[in-house]
N, C-alpha and C positions, 0 to 999 in steps of 0.2 A: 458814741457815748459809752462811760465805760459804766455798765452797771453795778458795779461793786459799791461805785458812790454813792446808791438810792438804797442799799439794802438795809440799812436802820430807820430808814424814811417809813410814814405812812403812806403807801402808793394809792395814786387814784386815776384812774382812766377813765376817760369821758369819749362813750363812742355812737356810733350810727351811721346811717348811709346819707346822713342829713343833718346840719345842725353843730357837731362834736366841735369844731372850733370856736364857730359861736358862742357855744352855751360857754367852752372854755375861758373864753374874753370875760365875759360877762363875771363868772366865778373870779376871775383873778381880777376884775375892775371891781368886787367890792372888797374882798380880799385886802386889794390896797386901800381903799376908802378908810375901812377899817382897822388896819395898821397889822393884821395879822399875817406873820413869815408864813413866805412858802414858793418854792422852786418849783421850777417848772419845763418839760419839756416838749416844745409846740415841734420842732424839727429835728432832724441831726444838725441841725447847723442853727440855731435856735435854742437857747438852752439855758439854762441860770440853775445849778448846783451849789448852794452853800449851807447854812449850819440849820435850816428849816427843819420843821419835823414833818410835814406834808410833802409832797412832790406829785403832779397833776401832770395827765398826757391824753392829750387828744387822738383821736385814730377814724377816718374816714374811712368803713370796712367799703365802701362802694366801688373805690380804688385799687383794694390792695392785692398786690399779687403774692402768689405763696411764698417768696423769700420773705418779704416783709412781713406778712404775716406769720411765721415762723419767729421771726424775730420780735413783734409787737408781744408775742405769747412771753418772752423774758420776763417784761417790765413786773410780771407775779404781782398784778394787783391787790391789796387789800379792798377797796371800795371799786365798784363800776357801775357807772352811769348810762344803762340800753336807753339812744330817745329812738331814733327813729330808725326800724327796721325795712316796714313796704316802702318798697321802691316801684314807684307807678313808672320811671321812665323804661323796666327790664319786663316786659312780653313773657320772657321765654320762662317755660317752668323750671328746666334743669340750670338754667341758673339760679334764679329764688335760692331753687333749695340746696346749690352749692354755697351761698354766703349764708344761710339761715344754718347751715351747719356749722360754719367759719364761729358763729354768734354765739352755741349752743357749746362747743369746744372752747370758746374766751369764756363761757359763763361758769361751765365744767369745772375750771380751775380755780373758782372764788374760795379762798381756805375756808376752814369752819371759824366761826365768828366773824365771819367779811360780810359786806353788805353788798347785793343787788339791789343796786336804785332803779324804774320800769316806767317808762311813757302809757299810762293808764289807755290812753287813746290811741296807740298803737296796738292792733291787735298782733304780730306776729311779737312784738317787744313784749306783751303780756304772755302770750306763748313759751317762749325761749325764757325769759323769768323764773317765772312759775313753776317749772319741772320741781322736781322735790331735789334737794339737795344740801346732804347732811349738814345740821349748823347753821345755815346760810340764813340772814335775815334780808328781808322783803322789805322794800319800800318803795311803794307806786305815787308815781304822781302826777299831775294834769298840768294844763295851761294857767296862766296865771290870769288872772280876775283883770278885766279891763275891758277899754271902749277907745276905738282909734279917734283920734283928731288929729286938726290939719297939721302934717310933719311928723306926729306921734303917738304919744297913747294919753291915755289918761288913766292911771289904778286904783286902789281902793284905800280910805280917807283924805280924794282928791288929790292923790301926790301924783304927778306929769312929767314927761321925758321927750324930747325929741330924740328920733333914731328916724334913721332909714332901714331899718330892719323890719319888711312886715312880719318876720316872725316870730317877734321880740317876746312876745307874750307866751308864746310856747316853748323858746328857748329859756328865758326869765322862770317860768315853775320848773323844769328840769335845774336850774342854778341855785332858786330857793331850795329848794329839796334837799341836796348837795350840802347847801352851806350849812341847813340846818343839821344834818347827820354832823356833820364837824364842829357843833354847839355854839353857831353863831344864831343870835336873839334877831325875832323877824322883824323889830321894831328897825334894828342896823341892816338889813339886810334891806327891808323895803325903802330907805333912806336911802341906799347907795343904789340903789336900781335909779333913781328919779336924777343923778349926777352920771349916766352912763352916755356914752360917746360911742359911733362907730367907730 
């Protein structure tokens, strides 16, 4: 990917050790709902580059080894999305705190006037957030309002979705979040959550 192509783009990374594709789908399934451009790159080999002003990238810090993460550092976000930092599957302390450094170093680099978006209910996400850093604007947020039923969920003014995603509801408020920073109205935004597909 050649990065030169995103450099007038508003960049947006959506990451975590849980979730960052998800939540991505979800972003770009109302996205289109809604008709509003925007590029995106889920892979090196994955990719959609054209005249957008947005461009969105997902990143699985749970995986990544230090090339790639050297390289995820290019994409010079404007907007990032922390959902899920604990990872209950890693025991071990000095890993923790080698990817919670990975997080703190991607968070580092948010310009002044960028926004950190933070999983309220993640406490290391609220952690690594939080640090003071000049300029940078805050924005926390939770799970989304609902109650499961059979196949799906049910949300709030009874609008319903079938997914097989039990984590639809915690991926869904990190998407709300997102879209609203980007001045999409929650009126469209909780409509295209209820036409979403795995």
């Amino acid at each position: 990917m050649n990065l030169a192509s995103i450099k007038d783009k508003q960049r947006i990374a959506i990451i975590g050790n849980e979730g960052a594709h998800e939540i991505t789908e979800i972003v770009m399934h109302v996205l289109n709902e809604v008709g509003k451009s925007h590029d995106f790159i889920l892979s090196p080999d994955h990719h959609q580059i054209g005249s957008a002003a947005i461009v969105i990238t997902p990143c699985d810090f749970s995986d990544l080894d230090e090339i790639k993460f050297e390289e995820f550092l290019k994409f010079n976000h404007h907007i990032a999305l922390i959902h899920h930092v604990e990872d209950e599957k890693s025991k071990n302390y000095q890993a923790v705190e080698k990817f919670i450094e990975k997080y703190e170093l991607f968070a580092d680099l948010t310009p002044k006037s960028g926004t950190l978006l933070y999983n309220k209910e993640d406490n290391l996400a609220v952690v690594i957030s939080e640090k003071q850093r000049e300029g940078v604007s805050l924005v926390e947020y939770e799970s989304l309002s609902g109650t499961e039923i059979d196949g799906g969920f049910r949300l709030e003014d009874n609008l319903s979705l079938m997914t097989k995603n039990n984590n639809f509801l915690s991926h869904a408020g990190a998407a709300k979040a997102l879209l609203q920073k980007i001045s999409l109205p929650n009126d469209q935004i909780m409509e295209a959550f209820t036409t979403y597909k795995d």
